[in-house]
N, CA, C and O atoms as a printed pandas DataFrame, in Angstrom:
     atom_number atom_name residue_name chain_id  residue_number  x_coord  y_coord  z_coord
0              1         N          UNK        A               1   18.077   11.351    4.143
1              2        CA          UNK        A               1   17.237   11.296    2.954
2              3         C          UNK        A               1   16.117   10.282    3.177
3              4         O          UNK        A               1   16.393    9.199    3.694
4              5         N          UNK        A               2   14.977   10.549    2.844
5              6        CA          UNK        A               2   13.575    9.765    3.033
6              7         C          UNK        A               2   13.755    8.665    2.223
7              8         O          UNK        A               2   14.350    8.953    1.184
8              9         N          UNK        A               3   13.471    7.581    2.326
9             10        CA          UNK        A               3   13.480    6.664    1.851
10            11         C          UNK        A               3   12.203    5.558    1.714
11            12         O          UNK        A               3   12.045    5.044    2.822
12            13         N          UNK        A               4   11.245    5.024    0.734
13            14        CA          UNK        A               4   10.249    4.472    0.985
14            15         C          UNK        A               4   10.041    3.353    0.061
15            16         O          UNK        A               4    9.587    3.638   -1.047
16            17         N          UNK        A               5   10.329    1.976    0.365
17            18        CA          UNK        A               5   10.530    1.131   -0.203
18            19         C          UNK        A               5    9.317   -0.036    0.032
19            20         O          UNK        A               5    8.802   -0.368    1.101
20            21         N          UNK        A               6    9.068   -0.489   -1.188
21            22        CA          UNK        A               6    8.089   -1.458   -1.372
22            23         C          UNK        A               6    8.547   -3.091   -1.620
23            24         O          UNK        A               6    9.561   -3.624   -2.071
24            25         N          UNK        A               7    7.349   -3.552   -1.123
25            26        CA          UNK        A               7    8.211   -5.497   -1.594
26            27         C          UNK        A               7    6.767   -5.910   -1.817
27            28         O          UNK        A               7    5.734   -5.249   -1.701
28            29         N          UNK        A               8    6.983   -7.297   -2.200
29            30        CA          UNK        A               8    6.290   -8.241   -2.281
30            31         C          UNK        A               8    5.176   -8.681   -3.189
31            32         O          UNK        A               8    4.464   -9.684   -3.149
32            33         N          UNK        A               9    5.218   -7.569   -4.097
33            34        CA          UNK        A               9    3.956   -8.088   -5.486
34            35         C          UNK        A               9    4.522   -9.318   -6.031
35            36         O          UNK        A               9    5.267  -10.107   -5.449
36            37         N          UNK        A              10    4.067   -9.379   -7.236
37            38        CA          UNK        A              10    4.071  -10.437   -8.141
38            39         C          UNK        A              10    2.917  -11.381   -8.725
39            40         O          UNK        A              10    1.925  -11.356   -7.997
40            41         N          UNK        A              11    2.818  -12.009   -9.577
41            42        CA          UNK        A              11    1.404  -12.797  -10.368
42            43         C          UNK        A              11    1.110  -14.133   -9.441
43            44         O          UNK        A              11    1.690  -15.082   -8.915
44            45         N          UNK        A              12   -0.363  -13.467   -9.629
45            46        CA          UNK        A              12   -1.074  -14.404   -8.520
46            47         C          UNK        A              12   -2.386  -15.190   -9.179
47            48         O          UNK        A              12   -3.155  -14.404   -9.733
48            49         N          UNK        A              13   -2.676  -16.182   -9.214
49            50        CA          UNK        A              13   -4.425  -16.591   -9.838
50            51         C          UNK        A              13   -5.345  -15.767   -8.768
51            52         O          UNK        A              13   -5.024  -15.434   -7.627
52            53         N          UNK        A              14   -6.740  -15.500   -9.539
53            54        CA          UNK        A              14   -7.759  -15.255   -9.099
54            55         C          UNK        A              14   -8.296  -16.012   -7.509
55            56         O          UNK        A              14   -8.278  -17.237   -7.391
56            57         N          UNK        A              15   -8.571  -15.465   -6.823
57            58        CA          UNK        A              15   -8.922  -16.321   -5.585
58            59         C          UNK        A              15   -7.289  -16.260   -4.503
59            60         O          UNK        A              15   -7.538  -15.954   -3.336
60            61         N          UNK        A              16   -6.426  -16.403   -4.673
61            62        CA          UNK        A              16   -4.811  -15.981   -4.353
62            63         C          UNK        A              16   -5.305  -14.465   -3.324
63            64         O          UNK        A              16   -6.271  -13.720   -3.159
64            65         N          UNK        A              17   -3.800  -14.689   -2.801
65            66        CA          UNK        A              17   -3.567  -14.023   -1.684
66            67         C          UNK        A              17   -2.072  -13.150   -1.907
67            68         O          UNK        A              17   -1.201  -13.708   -2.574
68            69         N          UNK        A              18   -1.883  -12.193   -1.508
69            70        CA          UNK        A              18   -0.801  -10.974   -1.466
70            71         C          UNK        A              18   -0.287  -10.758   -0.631
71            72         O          UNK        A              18   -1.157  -10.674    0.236
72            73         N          UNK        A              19    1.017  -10.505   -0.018
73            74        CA          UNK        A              19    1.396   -9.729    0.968
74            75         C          UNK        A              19    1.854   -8.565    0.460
75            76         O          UNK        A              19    2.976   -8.904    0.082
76            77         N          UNK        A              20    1.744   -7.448    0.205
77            78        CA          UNK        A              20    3.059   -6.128    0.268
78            79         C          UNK        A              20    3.071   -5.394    1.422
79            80         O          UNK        A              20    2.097   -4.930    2.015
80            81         N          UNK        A              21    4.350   -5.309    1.737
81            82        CA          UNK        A              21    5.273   -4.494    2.855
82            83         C          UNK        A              21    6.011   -3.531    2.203
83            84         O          UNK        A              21    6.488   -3.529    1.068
84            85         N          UNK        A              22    6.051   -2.171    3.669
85            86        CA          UNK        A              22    6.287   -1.050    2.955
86            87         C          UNK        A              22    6.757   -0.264    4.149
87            88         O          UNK        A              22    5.965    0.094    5.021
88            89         N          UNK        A              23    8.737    0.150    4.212
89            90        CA          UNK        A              23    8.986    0.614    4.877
90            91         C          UNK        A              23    9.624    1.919    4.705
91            92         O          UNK        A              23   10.521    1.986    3.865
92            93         N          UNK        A              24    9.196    3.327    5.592
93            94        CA          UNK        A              24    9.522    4.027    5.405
94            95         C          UNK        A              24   10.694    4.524    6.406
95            96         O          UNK        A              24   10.522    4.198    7.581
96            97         N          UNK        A              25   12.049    5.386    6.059
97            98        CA          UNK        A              25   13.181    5.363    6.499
98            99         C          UNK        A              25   13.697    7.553    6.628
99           100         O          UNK        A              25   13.105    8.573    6.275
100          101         N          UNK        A              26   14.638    7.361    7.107
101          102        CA          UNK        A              26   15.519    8.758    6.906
102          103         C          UNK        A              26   14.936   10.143    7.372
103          104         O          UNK        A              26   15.581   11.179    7.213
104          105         N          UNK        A              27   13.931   10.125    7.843
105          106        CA          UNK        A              27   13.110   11.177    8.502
106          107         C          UNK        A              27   13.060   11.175    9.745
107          108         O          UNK        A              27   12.881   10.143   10.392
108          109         N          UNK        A              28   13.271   12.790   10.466
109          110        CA          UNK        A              28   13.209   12.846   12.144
110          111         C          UNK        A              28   11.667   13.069   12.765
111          112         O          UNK        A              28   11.247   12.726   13.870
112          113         N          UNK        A              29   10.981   13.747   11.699
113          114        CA          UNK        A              29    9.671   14.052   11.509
114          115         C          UNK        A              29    8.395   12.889   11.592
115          116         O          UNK        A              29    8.411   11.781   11.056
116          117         N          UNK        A              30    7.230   13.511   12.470
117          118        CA          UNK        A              30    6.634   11.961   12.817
118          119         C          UNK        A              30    5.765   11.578   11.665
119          120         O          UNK        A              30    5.541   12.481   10.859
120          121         N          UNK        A              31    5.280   10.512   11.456
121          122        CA          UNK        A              31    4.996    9.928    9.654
122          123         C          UNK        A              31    3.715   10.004   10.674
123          124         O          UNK        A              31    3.640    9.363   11.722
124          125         N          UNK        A              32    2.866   10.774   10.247
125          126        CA          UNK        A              32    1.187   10.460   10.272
126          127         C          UNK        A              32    0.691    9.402   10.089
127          128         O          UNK        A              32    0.390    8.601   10.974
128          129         N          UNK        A              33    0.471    9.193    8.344
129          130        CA          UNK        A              33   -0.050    7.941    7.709
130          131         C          UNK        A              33    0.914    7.117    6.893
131          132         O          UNK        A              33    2.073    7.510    6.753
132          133         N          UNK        A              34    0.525    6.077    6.388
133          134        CA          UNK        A              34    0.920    5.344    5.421
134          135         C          UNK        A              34   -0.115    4.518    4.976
135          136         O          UNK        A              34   -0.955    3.862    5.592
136          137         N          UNK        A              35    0.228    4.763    3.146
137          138        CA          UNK        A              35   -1.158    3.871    2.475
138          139         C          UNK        A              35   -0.457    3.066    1.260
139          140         O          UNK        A              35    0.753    2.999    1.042
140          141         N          UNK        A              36   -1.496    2.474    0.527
141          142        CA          UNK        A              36   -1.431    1.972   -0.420
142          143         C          UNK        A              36   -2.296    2.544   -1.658
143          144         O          UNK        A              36   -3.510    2.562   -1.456
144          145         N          UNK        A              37   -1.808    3.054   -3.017
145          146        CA          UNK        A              37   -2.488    3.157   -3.989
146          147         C          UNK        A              37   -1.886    2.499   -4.790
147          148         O          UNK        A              37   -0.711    2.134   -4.740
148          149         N          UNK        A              38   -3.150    2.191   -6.069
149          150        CA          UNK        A              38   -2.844    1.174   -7.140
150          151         C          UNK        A              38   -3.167    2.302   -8.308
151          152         O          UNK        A              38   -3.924    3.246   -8.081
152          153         N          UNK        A              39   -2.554    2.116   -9.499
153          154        CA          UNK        A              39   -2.687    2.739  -10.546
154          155         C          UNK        A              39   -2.771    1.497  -11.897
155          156         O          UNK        A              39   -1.719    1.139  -12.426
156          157         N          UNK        A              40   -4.035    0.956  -12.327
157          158        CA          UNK        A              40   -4.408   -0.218  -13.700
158          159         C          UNK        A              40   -3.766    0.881  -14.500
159          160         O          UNK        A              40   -3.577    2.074  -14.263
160          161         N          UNK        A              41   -3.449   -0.011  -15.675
161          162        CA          UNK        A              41   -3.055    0.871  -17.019
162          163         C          UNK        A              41   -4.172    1.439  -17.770
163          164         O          UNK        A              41   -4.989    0.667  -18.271
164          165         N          UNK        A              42   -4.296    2.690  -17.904
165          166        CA          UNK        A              42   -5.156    3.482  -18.582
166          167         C          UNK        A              42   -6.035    3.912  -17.437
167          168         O          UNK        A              42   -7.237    4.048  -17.666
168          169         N          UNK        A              43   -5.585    4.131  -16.285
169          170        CA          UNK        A              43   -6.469    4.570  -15.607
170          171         C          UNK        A              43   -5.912    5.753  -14.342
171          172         O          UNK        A              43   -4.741    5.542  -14.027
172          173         N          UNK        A              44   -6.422    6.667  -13.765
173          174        CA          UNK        A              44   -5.751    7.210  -12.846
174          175         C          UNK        A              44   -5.482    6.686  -11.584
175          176         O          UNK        A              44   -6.366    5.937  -11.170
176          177         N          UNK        A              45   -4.230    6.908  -10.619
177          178        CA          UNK        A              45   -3.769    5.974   -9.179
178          179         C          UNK        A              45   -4.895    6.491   -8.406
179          180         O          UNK        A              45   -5.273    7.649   -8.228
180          181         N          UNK        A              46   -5.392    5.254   -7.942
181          182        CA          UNK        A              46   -6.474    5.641   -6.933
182          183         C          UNK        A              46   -5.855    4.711   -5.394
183          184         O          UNK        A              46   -5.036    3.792   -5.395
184          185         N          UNK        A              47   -6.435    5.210   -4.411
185          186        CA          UNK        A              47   -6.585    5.016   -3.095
186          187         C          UNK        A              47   -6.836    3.815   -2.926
187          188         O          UNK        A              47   -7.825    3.431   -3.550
188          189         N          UNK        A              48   -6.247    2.957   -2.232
189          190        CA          UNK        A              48   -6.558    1.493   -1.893
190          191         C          UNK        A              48   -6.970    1.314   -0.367
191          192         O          UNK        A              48   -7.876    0.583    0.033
192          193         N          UNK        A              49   -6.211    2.046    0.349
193          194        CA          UNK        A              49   -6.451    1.577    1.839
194          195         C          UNK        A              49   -5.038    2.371    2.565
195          196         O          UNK        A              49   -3.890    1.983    2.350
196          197         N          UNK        A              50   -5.338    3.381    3.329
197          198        CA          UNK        A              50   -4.395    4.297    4.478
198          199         C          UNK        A              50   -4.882    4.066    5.791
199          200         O          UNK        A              50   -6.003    3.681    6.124
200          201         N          UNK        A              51   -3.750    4.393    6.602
201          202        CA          UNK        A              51   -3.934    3.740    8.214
202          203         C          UNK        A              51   -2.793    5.132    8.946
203          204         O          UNK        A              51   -1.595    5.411    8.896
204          205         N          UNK        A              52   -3.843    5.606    9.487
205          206        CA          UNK        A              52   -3.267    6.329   10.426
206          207         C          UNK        A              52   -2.520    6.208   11.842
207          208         O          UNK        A              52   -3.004    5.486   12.713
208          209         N          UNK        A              53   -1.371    6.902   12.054
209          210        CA          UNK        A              53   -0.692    6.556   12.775
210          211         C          UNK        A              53   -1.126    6.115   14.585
211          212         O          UNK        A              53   -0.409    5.669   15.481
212          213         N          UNK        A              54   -2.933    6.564   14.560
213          214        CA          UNK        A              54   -3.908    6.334   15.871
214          215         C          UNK        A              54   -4.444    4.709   15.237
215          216         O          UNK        A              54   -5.214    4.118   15.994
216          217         N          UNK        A              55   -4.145    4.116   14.156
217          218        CA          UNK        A              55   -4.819    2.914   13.672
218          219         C          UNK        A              55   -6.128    3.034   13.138
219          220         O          UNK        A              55   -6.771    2.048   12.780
220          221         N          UNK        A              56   -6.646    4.454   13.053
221          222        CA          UNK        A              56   -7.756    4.046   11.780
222          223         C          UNK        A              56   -7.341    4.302   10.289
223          224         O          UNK        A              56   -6.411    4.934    9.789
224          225         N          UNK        A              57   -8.414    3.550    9.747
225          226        CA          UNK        A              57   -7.926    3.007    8.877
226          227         C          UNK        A              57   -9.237    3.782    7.473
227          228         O          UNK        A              57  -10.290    4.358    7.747
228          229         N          UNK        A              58   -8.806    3.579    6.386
229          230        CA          UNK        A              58   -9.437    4.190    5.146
230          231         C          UNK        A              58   -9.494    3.102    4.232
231          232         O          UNK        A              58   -8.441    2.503    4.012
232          233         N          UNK        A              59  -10.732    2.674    3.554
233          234        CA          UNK        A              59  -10.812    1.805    2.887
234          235         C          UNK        A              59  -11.504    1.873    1.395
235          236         O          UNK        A              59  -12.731    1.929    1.304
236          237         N          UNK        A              60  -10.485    1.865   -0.014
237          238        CA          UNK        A              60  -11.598    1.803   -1.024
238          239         C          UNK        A              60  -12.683    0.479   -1.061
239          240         O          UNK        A              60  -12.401   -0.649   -0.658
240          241         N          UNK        A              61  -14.343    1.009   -1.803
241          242        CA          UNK        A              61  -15.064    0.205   -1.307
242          243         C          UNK        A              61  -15.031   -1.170   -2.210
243          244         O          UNK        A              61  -15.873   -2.058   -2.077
244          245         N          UNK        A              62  -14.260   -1.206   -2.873
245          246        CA          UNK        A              62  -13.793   -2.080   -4.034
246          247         C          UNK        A              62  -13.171   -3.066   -3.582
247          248         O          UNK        A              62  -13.252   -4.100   -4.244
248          249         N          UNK        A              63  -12.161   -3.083   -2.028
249          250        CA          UNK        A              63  -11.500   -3.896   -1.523
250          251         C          UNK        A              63  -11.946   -4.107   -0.090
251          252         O          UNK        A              63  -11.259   -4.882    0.575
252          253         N          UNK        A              64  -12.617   -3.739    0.280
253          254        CA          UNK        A              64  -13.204   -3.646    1.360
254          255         C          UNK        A              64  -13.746   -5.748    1.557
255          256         O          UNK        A              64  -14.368   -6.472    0.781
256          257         N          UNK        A              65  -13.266   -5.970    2.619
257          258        CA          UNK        A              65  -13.445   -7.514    2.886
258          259         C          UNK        A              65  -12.869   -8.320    2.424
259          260         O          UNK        A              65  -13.080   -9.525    2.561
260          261         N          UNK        A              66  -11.614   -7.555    1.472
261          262        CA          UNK        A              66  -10.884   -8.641    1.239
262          263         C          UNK        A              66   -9.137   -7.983    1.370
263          264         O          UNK        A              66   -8.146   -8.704    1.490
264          265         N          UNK        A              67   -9.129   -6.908    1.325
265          266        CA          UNK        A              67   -7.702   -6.517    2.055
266          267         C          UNK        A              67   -8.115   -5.729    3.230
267          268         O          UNK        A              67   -9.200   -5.188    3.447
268          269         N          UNK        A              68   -7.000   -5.767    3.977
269          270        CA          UNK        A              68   -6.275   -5.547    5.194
270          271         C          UNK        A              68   -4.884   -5.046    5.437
271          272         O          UNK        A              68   -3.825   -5.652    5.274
272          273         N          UNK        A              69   -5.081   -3.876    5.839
273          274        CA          UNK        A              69   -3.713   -2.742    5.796
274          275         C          UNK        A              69   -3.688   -2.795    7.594
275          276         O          UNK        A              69   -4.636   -2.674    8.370
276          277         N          UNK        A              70   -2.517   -2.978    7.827
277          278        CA          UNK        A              70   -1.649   -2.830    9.087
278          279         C          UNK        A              70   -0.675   -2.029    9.280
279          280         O          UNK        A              70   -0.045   -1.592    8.316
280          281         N          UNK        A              71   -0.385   -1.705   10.489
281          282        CA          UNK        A              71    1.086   -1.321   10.553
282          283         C          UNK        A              71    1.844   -1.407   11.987
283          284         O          UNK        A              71    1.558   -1.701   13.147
284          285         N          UNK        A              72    2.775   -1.058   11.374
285          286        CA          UNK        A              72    3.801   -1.118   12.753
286          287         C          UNK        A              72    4.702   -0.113   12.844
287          288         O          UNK        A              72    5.565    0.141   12.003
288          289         N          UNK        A              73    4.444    0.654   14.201
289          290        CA          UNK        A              73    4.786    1.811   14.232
290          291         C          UNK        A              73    6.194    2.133   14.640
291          292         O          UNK        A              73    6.696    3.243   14.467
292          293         N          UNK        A              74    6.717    1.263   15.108
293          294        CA          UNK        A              74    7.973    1.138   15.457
294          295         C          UNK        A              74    9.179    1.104   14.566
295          296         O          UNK        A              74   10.206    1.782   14.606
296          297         N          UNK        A              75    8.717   -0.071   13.566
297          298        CA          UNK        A              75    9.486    0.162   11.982
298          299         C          UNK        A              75    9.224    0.645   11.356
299          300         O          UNK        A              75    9.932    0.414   10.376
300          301         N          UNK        A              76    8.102    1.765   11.040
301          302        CA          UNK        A              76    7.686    2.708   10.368
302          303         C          UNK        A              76    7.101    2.073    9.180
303          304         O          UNK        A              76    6.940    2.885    8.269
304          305         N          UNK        A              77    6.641    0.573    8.837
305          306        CA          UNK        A              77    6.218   -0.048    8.213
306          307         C          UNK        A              77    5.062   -0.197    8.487
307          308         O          UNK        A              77    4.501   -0.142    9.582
308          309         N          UNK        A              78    4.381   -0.539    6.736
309          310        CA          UNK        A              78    2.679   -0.913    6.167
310          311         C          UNK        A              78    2.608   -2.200    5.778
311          312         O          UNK        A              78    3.345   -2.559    4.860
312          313         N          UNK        A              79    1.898   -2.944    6.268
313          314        CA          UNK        A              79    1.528   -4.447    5.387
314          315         C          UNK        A              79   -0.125   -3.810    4.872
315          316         O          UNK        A              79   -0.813   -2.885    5.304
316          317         N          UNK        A              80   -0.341   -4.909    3.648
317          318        CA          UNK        A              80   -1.461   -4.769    2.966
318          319         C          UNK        A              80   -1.450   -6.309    2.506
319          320         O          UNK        A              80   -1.040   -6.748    1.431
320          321         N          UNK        A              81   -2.132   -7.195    3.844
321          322        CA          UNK        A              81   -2.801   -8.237    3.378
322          323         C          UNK        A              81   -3.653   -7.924    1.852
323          324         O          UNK        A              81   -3.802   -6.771    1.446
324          325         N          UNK        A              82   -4.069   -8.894    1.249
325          326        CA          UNK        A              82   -4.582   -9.054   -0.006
326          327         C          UNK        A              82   -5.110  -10.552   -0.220
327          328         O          UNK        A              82   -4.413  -11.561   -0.328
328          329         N          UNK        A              83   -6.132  -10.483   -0.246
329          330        CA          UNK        A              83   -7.311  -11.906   -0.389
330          331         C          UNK        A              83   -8.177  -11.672   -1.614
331          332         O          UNK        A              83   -8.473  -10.645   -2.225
332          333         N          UNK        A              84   -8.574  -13.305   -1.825
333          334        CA          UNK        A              84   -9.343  -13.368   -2.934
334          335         C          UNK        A              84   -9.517  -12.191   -3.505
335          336         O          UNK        A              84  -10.490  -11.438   -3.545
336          337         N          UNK        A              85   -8.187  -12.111   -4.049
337          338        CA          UNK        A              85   -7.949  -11.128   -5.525
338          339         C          UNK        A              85   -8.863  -11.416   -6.348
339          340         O          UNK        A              85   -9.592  -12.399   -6.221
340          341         N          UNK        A              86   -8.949  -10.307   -7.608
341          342        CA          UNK        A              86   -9.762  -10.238   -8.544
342          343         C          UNK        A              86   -8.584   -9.779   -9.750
343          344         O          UNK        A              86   -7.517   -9.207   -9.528
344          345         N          UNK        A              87   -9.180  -10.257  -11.205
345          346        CA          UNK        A              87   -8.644   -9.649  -11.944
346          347         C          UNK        A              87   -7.979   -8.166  -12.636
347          348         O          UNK        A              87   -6.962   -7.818  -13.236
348          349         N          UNK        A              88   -9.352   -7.521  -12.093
349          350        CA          UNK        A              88   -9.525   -6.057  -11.688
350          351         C          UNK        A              88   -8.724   -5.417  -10.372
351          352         O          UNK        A              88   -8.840   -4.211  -10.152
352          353         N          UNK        A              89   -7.916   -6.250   -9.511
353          354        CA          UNK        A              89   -7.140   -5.398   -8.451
354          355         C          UNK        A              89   -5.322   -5.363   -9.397
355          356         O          UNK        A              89   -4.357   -4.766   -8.922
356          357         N          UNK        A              90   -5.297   -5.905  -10.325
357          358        CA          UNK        A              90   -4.283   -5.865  -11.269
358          359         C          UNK        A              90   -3.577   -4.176  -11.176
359          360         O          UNK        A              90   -4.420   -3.315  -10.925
360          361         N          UNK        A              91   -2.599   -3.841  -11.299
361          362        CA          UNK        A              91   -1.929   -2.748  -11.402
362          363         C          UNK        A              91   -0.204   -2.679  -10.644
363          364         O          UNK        A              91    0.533   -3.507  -10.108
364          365         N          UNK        A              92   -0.132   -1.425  -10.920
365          366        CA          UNK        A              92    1.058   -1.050  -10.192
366          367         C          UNK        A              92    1.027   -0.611   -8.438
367          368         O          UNK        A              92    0.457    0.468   -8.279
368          369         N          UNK        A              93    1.499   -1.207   -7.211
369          370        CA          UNK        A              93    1.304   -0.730   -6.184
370          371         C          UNK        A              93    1.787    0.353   -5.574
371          372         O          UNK        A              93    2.921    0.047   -5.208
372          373         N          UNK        A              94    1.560    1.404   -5.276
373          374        CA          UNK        A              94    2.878    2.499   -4.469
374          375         C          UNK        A              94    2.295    2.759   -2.820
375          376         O          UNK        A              94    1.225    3.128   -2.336
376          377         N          UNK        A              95    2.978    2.548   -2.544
377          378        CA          UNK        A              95    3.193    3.040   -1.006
378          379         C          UNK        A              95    3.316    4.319   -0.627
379          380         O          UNK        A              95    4.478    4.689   -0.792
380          381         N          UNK        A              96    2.442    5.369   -0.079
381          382        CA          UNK        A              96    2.670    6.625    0.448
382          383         C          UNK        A              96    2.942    6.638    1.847
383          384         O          UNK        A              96    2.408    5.803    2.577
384          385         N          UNK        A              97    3.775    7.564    2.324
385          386        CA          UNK        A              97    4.042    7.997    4.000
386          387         C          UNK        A              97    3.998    9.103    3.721
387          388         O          UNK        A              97    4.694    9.584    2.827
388          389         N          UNK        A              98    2.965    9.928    4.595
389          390        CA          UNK        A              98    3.256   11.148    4.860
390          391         C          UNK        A              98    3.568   11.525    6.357
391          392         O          UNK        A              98    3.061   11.280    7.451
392          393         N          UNK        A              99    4.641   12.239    5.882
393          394        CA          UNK        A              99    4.956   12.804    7.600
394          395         C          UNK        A              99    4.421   14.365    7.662
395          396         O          UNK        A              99    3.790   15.008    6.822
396          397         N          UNK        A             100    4.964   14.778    9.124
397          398        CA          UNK        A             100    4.647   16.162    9.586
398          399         C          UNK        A             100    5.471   16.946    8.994
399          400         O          UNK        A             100    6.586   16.473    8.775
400          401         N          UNK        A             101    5.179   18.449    8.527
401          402        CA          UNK        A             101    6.151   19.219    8.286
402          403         C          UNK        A             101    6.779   18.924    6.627
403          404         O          UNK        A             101    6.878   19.917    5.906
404          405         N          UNK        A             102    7.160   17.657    6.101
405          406        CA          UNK        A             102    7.536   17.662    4.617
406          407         C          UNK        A             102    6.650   17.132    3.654
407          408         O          UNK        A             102    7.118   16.937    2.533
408          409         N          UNK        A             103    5.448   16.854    3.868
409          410        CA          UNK        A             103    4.365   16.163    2.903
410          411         C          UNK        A             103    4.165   14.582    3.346
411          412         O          UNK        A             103    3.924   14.048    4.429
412          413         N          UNK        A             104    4.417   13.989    1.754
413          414        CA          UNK        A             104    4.027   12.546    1.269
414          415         C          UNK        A             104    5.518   12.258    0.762
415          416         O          UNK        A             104    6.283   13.119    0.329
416          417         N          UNK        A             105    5.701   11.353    0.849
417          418        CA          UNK        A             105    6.982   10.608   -0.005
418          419         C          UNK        A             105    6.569    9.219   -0.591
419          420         O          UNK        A             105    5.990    8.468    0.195
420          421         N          UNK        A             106    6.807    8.738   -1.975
421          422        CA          UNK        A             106    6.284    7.960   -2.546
422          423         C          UNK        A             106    7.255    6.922   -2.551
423          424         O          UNK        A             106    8.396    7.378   -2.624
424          425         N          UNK        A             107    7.178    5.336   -2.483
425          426        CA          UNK        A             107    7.929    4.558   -2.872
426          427         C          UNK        A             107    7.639    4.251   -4.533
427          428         O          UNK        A             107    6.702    4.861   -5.049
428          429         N          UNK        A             108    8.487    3.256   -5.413
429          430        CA          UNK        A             108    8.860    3.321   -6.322
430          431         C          UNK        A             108    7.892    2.226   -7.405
431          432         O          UNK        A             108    8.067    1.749   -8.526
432          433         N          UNK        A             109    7.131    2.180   -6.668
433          434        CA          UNK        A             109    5.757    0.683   -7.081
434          435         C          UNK        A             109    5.674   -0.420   -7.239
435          436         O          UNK        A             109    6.489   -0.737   -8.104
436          437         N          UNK        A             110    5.118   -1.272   -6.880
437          438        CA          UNK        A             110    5.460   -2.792   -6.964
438          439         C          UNK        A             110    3.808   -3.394   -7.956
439          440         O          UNK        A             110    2.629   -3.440   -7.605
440          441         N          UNK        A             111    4.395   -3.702   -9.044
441          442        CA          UNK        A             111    3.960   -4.603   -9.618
442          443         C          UNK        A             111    2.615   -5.896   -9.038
443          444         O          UNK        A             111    2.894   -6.934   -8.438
444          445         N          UNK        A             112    1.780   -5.632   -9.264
445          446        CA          UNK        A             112    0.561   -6.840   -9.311
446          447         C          UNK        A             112   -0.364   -6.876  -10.332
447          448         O          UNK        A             112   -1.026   -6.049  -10.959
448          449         N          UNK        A             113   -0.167   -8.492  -10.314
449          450        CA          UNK        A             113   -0.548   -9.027  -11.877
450          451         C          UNK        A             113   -2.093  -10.467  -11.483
451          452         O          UNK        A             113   -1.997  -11.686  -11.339
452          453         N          UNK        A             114   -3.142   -9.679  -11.443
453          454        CA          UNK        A             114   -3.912  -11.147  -10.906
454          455         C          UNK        A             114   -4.538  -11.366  -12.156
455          456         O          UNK        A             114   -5.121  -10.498  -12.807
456          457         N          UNK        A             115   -4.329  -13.137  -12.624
457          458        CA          UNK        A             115   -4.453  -13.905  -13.764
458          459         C          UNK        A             115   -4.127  -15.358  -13.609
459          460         O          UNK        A             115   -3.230  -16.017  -13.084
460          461         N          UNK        A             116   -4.935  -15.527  -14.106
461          462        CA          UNK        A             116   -5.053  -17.128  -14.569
462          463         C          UNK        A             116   -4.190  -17.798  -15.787
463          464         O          UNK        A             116   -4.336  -18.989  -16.065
């Protein structure tokens, strides 16, 4: 069974820094990508930053210079550095992997709260 688990949000001040990690599990099938989308309240989940399994990478232009999505292909894990946050990067985080052959599988969202 696929498994895709998120860590590391939580409330941060303005100017603050993030780590979330994001590992995906239970599949024989090779995982293409893995990303990060955020969903603010009242708004639809949009695209934060995906990294393909060759290392390029996709960037919304909203975060662009201040996060940084990695990975490691071996643990089938995503980091998403996060710098001088803004109030506006506030939302829920989810982690996508998509592999070959069964789609996307979503982890379960992690919480970020940037405030003073």
């Amino acid at each position: 069974q696929v498994q895709v688990v998120e860590s590391g949000g939580g409330l941060e001040q303005p100017g603050g820094s993030l780590r979330l990690s994001c590992a995906a599990s239970g599949s024989k099938f090779t995982l293409y990508a893995m990303g990060w989308y955020r969903q603010a309240p009242g708004k639809q989940r949009e695209l934060v930053a995906n990294i393909n399994n060759d290392g390029s990478t996709k960037y919304a232009d909203s975060v662009k210079g201040r996060f940084t999505i990695s990975r490691d292909n071996a643990k089938n894990t995503v980091y998403l550095q996060m710098n001088s946050l803004k109030p506006e990067d506030t939302g829920v985080y989810y982690c996508d992997a998509r592999f070959a052959f069964i789609g996307d599988y979503w982890g379960q969202g992690t919480q970020v709260t940037v405030s003073s």
